[in-house]
Backbone as CSV, one residue per row, in Angstrom:
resi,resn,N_x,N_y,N_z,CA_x,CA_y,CA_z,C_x,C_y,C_z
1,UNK,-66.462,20.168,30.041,-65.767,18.902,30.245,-64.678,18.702,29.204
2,UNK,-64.777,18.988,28.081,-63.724,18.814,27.377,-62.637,19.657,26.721
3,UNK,-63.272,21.016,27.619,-61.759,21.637,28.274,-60.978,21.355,28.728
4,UNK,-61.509,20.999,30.050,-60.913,20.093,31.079,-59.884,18.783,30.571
5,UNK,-60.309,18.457,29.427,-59.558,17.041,29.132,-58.289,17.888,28.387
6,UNK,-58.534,18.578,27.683,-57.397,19.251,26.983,-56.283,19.913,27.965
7,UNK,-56.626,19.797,29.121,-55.791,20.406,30.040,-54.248,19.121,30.394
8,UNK,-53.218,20.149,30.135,-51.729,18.701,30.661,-51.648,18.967,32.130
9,UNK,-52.377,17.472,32.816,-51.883,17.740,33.922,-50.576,17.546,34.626
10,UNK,-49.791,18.344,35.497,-48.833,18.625,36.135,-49.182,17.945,37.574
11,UNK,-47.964,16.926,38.331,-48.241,16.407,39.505,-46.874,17.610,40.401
12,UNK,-47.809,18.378,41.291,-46.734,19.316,42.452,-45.813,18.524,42.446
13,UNK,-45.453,17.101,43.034,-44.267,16.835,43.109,-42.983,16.672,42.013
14,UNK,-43.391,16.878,40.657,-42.522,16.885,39.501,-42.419,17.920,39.456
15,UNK,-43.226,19.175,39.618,-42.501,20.719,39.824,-42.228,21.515,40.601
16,UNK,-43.071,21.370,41.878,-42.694,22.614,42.930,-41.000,22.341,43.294
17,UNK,-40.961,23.476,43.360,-38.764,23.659,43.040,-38.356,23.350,42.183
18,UNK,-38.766,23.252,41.325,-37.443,22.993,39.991,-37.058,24.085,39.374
19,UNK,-35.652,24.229,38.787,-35.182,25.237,37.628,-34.445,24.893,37.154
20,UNK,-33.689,25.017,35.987,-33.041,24.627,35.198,-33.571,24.243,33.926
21,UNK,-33.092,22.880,33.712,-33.937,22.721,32.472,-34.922,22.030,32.903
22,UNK,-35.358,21.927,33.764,-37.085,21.199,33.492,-37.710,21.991,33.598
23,UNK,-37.997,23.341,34.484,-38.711,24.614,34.361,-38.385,25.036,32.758
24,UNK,-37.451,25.155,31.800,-37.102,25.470,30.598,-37.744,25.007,30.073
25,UNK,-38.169,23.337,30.211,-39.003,22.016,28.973,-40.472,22.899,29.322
26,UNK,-40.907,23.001,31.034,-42.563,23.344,30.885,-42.920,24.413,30.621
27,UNK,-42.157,25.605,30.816,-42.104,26.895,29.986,-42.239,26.972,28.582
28,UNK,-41.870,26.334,28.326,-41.586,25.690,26.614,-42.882,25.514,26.199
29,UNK,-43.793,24.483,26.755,-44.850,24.235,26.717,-45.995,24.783,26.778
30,UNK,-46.950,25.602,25.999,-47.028,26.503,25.477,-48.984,26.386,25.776
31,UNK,-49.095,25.149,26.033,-50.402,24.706,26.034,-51.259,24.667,27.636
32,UNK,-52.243,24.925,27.747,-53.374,25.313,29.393,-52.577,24.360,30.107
33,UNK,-52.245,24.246,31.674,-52.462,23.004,32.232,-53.177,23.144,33.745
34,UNK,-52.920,21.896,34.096,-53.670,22.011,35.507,-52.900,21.473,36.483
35,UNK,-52.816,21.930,37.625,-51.860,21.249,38.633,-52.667,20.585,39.338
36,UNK,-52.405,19.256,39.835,-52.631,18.532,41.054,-51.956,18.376,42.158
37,UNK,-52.592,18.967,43.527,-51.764,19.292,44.306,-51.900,17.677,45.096
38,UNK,-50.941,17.394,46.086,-50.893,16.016,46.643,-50.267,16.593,48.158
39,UNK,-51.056,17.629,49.363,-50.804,17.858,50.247,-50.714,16.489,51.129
40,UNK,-51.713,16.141,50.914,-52.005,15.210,51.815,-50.867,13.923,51.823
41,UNK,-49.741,14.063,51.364,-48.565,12.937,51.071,-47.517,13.618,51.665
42,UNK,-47.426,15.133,52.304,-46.757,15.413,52.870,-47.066,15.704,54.010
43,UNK,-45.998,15.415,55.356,-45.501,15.439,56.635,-46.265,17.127,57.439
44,UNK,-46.861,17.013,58.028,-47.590,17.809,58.794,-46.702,18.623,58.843
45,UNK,-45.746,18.897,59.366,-44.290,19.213,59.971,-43.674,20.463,58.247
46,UNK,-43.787,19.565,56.969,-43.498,20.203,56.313,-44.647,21.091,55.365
47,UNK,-45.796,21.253,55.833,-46.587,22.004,55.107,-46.235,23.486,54.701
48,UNK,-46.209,23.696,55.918,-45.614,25.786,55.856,-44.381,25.566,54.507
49,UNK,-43.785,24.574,54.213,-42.550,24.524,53.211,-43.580,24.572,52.116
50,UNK,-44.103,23.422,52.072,-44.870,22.890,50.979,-45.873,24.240,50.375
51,UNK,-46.490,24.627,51.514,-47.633,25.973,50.737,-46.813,27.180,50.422
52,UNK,-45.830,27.614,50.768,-44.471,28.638,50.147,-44.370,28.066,48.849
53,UNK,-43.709,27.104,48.424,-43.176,26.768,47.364,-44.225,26.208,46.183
54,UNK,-45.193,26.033,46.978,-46.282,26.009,45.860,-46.847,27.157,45.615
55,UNK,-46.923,28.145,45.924,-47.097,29.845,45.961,-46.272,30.248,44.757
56,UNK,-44.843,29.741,45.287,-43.593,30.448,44.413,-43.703,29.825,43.169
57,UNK,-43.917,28.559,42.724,-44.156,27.570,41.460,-45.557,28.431,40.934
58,UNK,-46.545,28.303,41.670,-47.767,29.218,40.798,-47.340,30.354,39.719
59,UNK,-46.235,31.451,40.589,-45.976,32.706,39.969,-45.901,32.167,38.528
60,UNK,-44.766,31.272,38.151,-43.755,31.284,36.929,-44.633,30.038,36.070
61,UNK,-45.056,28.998,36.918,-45.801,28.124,35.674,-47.392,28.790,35.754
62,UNK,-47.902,29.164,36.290,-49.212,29.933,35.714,-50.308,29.009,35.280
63,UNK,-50.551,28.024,36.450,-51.513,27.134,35.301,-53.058,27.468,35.608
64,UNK,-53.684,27.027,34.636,-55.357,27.397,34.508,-56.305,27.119,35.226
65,UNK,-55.544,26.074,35.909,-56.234,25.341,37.316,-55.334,24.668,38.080
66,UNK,-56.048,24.621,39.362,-55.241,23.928,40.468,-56.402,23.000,41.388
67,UNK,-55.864,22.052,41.459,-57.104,20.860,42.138,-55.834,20.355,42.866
68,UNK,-56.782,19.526,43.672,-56.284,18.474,44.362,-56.135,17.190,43.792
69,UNK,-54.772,16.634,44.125,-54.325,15.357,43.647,-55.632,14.210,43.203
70,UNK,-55.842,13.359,42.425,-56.810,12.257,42.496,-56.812,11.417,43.751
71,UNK,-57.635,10.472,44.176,-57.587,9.613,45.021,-56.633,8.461,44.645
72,UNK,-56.225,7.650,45.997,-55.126,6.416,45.543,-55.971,5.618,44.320
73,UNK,-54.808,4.723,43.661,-55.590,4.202,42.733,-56.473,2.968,43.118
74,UNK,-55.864,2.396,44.156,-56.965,1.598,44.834,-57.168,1.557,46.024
75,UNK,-58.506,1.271,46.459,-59.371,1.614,47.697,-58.317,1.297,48.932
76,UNK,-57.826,-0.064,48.672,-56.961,-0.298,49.968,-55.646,0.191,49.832
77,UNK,-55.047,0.839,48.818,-54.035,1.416,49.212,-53.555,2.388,50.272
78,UNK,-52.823,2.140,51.018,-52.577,3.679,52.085,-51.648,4.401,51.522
79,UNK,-51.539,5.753,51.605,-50.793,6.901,51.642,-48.804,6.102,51.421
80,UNK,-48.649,5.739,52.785,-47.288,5.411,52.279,-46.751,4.332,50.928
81,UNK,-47.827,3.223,50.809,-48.082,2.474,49.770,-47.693,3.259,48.834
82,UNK,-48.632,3.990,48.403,-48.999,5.163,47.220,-47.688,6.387,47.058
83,UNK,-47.197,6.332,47.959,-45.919,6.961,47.928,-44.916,6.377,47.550
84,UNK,-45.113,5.257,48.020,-43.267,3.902,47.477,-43.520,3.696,46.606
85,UNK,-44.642,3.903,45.664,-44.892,3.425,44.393,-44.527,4.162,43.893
86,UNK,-44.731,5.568,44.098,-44.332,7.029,43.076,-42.550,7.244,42.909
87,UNK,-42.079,7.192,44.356,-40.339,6.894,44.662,-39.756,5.735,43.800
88,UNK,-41.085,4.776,43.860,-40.001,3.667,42.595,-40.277,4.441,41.417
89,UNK,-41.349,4.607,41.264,-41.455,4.738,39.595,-40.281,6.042,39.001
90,UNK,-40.095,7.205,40.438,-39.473,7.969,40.131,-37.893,7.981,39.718
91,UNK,-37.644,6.808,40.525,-35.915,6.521,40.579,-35.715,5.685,39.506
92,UNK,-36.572,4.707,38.775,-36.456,3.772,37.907,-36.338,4.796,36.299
93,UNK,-37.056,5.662,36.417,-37.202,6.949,35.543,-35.635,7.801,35.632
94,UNK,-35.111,8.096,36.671,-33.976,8.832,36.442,-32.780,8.150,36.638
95,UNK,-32.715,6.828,37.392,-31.933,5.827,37.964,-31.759,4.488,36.587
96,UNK,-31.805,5.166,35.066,-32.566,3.917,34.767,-31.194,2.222,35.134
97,UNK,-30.089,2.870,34.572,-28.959,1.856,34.571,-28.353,1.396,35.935
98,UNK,-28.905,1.776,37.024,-28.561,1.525,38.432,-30.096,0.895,38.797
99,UNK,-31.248,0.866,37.874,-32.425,0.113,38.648,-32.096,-1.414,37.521
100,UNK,-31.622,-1.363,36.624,-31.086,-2.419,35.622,-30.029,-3.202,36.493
101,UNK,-28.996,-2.559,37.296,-28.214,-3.362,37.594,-28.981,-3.879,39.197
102,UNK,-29.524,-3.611,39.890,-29.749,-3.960,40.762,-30.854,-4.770,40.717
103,UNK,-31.845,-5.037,39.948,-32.887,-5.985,39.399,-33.495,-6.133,40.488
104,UNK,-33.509,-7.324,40.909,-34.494,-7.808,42.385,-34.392,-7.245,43.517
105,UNK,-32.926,-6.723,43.329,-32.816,-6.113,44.959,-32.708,-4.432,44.900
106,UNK,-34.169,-4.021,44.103,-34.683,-2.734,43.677,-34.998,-2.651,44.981
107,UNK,-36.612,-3.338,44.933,-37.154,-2.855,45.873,-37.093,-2.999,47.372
108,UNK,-36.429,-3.920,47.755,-36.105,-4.008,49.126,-35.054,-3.142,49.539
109,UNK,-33.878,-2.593,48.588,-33.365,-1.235,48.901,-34.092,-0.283,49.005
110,UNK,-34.828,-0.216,48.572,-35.591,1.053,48.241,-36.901,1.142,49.897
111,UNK,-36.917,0.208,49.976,-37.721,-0.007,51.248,-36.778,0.354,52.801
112,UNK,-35.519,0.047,52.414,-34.390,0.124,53.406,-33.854,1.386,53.389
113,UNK,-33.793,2.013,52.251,-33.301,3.430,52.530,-34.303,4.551,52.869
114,UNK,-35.757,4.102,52.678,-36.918,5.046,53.194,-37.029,4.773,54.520
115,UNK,-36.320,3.939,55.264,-36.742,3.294,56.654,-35.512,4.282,57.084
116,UNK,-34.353,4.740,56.266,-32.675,5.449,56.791,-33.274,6.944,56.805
117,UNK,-33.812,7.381,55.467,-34.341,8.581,54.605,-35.527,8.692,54.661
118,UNK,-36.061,9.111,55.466,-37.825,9.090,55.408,-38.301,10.056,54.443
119,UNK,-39.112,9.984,53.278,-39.293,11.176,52.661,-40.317,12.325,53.240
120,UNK,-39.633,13.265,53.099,-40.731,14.842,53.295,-41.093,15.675,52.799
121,UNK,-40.657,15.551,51.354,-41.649,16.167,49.834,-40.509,17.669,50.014
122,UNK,-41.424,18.782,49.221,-42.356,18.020,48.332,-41.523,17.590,46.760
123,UNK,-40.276,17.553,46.522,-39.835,16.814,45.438,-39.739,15.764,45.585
124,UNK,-40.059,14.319,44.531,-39.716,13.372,44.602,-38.019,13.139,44.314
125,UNK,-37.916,13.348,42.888,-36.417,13.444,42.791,-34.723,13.845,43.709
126,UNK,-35.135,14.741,44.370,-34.537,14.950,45.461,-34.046,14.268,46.778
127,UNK,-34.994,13.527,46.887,-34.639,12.095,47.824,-33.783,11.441,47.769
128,UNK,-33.181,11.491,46.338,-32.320,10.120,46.108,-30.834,11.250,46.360
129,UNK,-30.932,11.904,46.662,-29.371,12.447,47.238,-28.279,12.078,47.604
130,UNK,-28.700,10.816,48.835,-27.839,10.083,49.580,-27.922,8.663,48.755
131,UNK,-28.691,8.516,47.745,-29.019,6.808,47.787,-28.144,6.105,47.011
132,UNK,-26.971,6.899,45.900,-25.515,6.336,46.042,-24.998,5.849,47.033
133,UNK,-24.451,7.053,48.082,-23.747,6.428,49.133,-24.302,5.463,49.880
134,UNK,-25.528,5.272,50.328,-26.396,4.034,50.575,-26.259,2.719,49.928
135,UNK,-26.026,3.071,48.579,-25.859,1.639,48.222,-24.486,1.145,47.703
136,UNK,-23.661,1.945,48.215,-22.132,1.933,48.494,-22.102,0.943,49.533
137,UNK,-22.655,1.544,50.698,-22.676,1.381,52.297,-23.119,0.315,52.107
138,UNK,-24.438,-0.713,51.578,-25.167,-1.846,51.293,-24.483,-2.852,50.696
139,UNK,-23.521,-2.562,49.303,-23.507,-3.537,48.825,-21.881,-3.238,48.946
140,UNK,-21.266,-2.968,49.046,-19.399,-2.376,49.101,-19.251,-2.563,47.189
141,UNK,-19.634,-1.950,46.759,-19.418,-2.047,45.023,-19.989,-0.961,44.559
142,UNK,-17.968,-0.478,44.202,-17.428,0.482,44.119,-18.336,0.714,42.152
143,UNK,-19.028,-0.145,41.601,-18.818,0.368,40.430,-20.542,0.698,40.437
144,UNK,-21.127,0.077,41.164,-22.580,0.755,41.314,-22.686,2.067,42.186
145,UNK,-21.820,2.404,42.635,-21.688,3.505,43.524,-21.562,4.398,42.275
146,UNK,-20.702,4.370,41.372,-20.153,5.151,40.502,-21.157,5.271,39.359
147,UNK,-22.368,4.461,39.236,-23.192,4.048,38.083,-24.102,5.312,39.315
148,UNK,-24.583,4.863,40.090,-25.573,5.756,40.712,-25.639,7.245,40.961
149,UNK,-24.134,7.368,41.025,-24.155,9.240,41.810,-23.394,9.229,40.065
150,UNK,-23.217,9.169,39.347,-23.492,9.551,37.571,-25.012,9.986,37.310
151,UNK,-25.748,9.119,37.330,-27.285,9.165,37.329,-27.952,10.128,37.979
152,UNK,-27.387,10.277,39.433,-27.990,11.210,40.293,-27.425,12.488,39.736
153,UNK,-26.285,12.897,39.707,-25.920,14.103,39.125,-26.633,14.577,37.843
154,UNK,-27.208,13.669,36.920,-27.265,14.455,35.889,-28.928,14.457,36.407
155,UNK,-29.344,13.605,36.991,-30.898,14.072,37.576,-30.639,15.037,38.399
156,UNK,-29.967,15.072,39.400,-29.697,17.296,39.930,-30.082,17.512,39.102
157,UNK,-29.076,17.633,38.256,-29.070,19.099,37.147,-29.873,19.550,36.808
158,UNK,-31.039,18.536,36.102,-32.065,18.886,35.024,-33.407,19.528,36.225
159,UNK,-33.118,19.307,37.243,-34.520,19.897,38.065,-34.217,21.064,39.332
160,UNK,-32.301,21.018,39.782,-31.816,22.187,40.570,-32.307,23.488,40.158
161,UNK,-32.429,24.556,41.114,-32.439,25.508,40.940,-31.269,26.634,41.643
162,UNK,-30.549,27.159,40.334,-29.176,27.409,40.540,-29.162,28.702,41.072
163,UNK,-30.371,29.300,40.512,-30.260,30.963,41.043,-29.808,31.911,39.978
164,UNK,-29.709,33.218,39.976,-28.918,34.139,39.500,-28.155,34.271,40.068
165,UNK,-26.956,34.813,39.331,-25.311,35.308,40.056,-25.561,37.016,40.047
166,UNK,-25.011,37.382,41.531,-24.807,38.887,41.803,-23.135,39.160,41.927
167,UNK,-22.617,38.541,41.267,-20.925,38.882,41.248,-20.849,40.168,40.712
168,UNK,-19.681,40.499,41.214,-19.288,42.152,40.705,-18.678,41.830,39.103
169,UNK,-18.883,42.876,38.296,-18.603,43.406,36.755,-17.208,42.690,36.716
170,UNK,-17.140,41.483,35.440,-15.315,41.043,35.200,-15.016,39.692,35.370
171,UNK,-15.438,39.178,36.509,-15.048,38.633,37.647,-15.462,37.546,36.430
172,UNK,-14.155,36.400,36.902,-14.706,34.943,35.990,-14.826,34.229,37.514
173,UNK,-15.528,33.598,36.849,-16.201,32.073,38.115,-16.411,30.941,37.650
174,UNK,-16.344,30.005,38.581,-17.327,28.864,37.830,-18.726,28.322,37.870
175,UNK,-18.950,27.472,36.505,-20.386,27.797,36.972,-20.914,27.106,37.841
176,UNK,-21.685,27.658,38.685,-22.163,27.667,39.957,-22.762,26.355,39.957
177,UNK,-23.614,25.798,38.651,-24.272,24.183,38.709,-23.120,23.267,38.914
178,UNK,-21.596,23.161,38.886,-20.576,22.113,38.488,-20.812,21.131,39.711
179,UNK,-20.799,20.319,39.000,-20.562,18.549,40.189,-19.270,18.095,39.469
180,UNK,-18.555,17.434,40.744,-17.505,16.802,40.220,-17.517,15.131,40.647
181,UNK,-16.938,13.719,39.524,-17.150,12.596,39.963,-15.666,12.500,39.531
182,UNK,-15.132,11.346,40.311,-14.166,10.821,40.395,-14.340,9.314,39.746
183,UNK,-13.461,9.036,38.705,-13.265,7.253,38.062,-12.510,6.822,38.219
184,UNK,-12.155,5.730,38.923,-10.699,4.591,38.125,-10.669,3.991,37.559
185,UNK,-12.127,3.262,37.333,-12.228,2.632,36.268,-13.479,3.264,35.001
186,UNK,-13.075,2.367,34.336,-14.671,2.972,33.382,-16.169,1.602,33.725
187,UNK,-16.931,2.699,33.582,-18.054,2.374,34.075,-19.407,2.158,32.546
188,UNK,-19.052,1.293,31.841,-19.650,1.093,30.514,-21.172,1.617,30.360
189,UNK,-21.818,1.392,31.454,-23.027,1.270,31.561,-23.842,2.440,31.282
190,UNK,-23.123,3.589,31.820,-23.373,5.020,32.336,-22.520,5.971,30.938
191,UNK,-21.453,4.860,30.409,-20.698,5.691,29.517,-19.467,6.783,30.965
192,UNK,-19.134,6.218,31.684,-18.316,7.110,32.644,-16.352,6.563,32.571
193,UNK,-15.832,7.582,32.077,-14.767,7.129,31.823,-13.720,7.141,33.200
194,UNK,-12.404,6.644,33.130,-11.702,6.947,34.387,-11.041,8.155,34.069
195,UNK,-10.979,8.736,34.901,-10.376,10.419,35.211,-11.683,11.132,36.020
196,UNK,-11.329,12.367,35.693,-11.860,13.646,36.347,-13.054,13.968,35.393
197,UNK,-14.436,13.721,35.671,-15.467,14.310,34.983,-16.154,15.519,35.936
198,UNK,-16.234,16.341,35.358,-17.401,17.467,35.535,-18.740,17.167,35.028
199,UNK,-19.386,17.546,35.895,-21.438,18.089,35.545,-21.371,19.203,35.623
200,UNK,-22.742,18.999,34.694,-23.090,21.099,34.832,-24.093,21.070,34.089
201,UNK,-25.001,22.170,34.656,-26.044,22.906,33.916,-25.754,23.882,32.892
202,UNK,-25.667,24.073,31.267,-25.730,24.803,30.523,-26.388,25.969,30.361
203,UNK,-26.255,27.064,30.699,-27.066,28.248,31.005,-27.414,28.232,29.355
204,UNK,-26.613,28.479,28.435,-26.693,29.139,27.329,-27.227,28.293,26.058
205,UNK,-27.057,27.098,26.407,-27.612,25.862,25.760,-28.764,24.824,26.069
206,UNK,-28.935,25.637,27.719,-29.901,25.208,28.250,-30.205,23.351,28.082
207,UNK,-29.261,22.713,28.844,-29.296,21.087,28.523,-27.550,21.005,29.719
208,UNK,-28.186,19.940,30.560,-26.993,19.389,30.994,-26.060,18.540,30.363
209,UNK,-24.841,19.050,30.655,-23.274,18.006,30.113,-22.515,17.616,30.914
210,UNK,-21.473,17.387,30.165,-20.575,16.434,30.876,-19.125,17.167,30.334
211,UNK,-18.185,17.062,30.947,-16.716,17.171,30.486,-15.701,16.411,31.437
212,UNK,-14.531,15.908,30.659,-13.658,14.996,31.434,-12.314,16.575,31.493
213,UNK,-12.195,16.457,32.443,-11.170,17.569,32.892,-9.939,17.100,33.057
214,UNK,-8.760,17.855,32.451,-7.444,18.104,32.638,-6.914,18.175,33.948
215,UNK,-5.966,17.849,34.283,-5.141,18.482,35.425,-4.389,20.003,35.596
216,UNK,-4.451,20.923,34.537,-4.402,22.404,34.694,-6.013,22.908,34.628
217,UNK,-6.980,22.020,33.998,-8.120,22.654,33.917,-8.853,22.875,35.466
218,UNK,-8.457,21.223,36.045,-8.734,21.228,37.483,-7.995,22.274,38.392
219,UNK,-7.035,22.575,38.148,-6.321,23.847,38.912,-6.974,24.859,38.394
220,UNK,-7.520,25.393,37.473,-7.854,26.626,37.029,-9.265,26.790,38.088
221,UNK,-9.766,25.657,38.049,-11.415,25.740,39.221,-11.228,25.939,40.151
222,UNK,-10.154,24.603,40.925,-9.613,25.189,42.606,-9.267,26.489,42.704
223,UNK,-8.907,27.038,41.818,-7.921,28.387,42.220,-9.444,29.547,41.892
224,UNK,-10.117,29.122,41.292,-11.473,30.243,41.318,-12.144,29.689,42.739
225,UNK,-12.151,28.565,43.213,-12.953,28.354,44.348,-12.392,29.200,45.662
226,UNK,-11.250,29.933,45.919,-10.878,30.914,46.793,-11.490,32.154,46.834
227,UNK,-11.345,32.821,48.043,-11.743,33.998,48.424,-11.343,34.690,47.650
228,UNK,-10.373,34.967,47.064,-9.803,35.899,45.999,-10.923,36.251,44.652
229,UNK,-11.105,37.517,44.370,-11.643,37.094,42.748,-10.671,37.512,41.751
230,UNK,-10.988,37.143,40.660,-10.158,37.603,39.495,-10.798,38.141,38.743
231,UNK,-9.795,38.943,37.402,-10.323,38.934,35.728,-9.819,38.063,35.416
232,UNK,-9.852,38.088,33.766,-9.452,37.308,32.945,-7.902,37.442,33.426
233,UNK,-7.327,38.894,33.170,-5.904,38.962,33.293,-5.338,38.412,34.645
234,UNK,-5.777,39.392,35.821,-5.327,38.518,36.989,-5.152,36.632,37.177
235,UNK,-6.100,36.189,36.472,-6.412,34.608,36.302,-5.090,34.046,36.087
236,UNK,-4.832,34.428,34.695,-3.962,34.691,33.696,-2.331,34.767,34.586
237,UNK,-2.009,35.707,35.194,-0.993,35.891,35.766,-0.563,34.996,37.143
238,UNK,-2.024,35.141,37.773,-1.590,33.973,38.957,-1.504,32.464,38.558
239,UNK,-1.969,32.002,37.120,-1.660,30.778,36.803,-0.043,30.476,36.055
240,UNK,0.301,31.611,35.741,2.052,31.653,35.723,2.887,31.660,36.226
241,UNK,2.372,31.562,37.599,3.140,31.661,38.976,3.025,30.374,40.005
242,UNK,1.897,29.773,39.346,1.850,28.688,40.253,2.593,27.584,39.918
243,UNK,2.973,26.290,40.483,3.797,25.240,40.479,2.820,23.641,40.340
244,UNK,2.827,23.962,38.735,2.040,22.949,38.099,2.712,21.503,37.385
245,UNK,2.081,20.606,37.002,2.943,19.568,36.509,3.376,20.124,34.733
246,UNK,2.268,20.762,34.064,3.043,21.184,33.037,3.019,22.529,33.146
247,UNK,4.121,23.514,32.308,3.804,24.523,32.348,3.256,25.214,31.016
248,UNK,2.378,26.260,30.637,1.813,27.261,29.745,2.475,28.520,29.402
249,UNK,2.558,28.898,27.936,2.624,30.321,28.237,1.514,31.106,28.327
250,UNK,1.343,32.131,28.734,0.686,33.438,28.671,-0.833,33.011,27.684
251,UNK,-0.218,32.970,26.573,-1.088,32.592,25.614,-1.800,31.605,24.993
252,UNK,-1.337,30.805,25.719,-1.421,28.843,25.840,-2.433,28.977,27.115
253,UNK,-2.114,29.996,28.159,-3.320,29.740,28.780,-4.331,30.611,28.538
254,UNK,-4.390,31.799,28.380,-5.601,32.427,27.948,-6.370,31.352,26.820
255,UNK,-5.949,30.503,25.544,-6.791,30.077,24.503,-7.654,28.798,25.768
256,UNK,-6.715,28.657,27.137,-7.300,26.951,27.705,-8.796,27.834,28.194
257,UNK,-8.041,29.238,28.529,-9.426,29.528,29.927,-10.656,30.069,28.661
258,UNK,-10.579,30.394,27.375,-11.668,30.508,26.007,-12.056,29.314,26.086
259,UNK,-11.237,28.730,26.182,-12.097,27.223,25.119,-12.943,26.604,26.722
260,UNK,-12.415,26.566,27.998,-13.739,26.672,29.373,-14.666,27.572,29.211
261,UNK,-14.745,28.423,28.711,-16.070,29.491,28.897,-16.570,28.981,27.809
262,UNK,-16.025,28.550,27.063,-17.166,27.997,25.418,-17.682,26.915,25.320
263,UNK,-17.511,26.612,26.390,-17.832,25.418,27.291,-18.681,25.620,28.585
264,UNK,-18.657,26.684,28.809,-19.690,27.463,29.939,-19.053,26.928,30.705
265,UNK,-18.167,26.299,31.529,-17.491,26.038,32.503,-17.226,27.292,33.345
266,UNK,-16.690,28.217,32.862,-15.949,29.554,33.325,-17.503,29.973,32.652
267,UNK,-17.535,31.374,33.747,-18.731,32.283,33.355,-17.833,33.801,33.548
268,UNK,-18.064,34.580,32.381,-17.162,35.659,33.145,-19.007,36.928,33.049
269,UNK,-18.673,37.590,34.608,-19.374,38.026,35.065,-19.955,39.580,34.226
270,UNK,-20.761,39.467,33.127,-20.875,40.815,33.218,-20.508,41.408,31.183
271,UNK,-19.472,40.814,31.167,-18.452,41.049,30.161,-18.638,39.981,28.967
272,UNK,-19.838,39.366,28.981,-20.015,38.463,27.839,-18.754,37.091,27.845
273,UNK,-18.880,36.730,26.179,-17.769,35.861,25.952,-16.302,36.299,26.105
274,UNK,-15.442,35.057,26.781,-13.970,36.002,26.969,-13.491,35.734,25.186
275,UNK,-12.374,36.401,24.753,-11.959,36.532,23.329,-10.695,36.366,23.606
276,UNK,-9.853,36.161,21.910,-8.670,36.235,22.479,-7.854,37.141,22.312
């Protein structure tokens, strides 16, 4: 029995699918645990998903035991009850400055967009995908829209799973986690300024950031988002050719596209850090 207590339990829905840095934090974690599985909260329909991905989560977190979820916490609770409770607690947790601004009219959104969005596991976090634009669509205010998909992006980040890159030897890219938000105004709450911000997952620092982007920096991404690939040099040459608002030399842009990769923005494939 008091093994058992020493055990950290893990709820399936805070891990099955995650990577990034929250697989990084429980990896980290160094101590027995036990998973509680919570089948029974997911959709008949999505089980075959649900027992895959709890298969695939076993491999890498490895825990010492696996049980079944506890019972609701009270007798008359039902299943969906016990679920809107977990969705609030979950969004109030990653949502915190968009559940602050919306105060009373938390939960009756939250009741209205599960009636739009029905959930089907097995992540909780994941749900809230659409629930910016939802409460765009709800309330027409443009600055909670902008407070929410801030929030939501940097909750992606920390629980997406980005994958490995199979790019060929050279090749710069971007990194594959980037979200982009748009400001006009600043948004105090969130700390979101007006311009061009980037998200992203930090491979190398392992922790999501933030960067407010340039208008050549933003051309340097569009122009990697084409079919074309590049090196460093090719990069380099087709950005001397293009018809920008300012122009660079040669060497003015190679130090812009260093100081993006040192920034993990740019990943160059293969070839380590670019130099100058």
């Amino acid at each position: 029995m008091a093994q058992t207590q020493e055990l950290r339990q893990l709820k399936d829905y805070d891990v099955l699918g995650v990577g990034a840095c929250r697989r990084e934090n429980l990896l980290n974690d160094l101590g027995a645990k036990v998973l509680l599985t919570h089948s029974y909260l997911i959709p008949a329909s999505q089980l075959p998903l649900y027992a895959s991905i709890l298969q695939e989560t076993l491999q890498w977190l490895n825990p010492q035991e696996v049980r079944e979820g506890f019972a609701f916490p009270e007798a008359s609770q039902s299943p969906t009850e016990f679920l809107f409770q977990l969705l609030l607690e979950d969004f109030q947790k990653n949502f915190p400055k968009t559940s602050l601004y919306l105060n009373s009219e938390l939960r009756e959104s939250m009741k209205s967009y599960l009636l739009e969005f029905p959930w089907k596991g097995p992540l909780l976090s994941d749900h809230f995908r659409y629930f910016p634009l939802f409460l765009k669509r709800k309330f027409q205010d443009s600055r909670l829209y902008l407070m929410a998909q801030k929030e939501w992006l940097c909750s992606y980040l920390s629980f997406a799973d980005f994958g490995g890159s199979t790019l060929q030897t050279g090749r710069i890219f971007v990194n594959p986690s980037l979200q982009v938000l748009h400001s006009g105004v600043e948004i105090q709450e969130v700390q979101l300024k007006p311009g061009l911000s980037i998200f992203y997952y930090d491979f190398f620092q392992r922790k999501v950031r933030e960067y407010q982007v340039s208008a050549e920096e933003a051309a340097v991404m569009d122009l990697l988002q084409e079919e074309r690939v590049y090196n460093l040099d090719q990069l380099v040459e087709q950005l001397l050719i293009m018809e920008l608002p300012v122009s660079f030399s040669r060497e003015e842009w190679r130090k812009k596209l260093v100081k993006l990769k040192s920034e993990s923005i740019l990943i160059d494939s293969g070839l380590g850090r670019i130099s100058n």
